[in-house]
N, C-alpha and C positions, 0 to 999 in steps of 0.2 A: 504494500500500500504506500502508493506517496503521500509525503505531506504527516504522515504520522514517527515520531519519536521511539525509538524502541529501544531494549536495553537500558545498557547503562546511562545511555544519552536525555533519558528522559529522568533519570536523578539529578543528573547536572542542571536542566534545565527547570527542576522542580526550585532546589540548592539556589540557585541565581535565580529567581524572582524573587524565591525570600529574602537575597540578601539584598534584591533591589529596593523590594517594599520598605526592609529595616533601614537601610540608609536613607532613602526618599522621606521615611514619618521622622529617625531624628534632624533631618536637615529642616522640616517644617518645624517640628519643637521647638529647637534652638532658633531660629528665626522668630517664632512668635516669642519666644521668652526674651529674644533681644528687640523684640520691640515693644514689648510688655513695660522692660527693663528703659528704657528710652522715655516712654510716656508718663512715667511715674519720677521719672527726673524731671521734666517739663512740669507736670503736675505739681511737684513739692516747691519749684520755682517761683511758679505764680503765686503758692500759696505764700511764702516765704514774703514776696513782693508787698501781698496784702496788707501784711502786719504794720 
């Protein structure tokens, strides 16, 4: 059959989406925590200004 994975080819290619899923969600994390981390400095900025 073409087009279908067999063997051990299809472990690797199982192995490499997880590991793509796992890098792809922490590069989101860390992205959102750094801009989490960003807006909470601007935030405390203003408030600091208020006083």
């Amino acid at each position: 059959m073409t087009g279908v994975i067999s063997g051990g080819g299809q472990w690797a290619f199982v192995a490499a989406a997880y590991g793509l899923t796992i890098v792809l969600t922490g590069l989101v994390l860390w992205t959102s925590w750094s801009t989490m981390k960003k807006a909470e400095k601007r935030s405390d900025a203003l408030r600091k200004d208020r006083k």
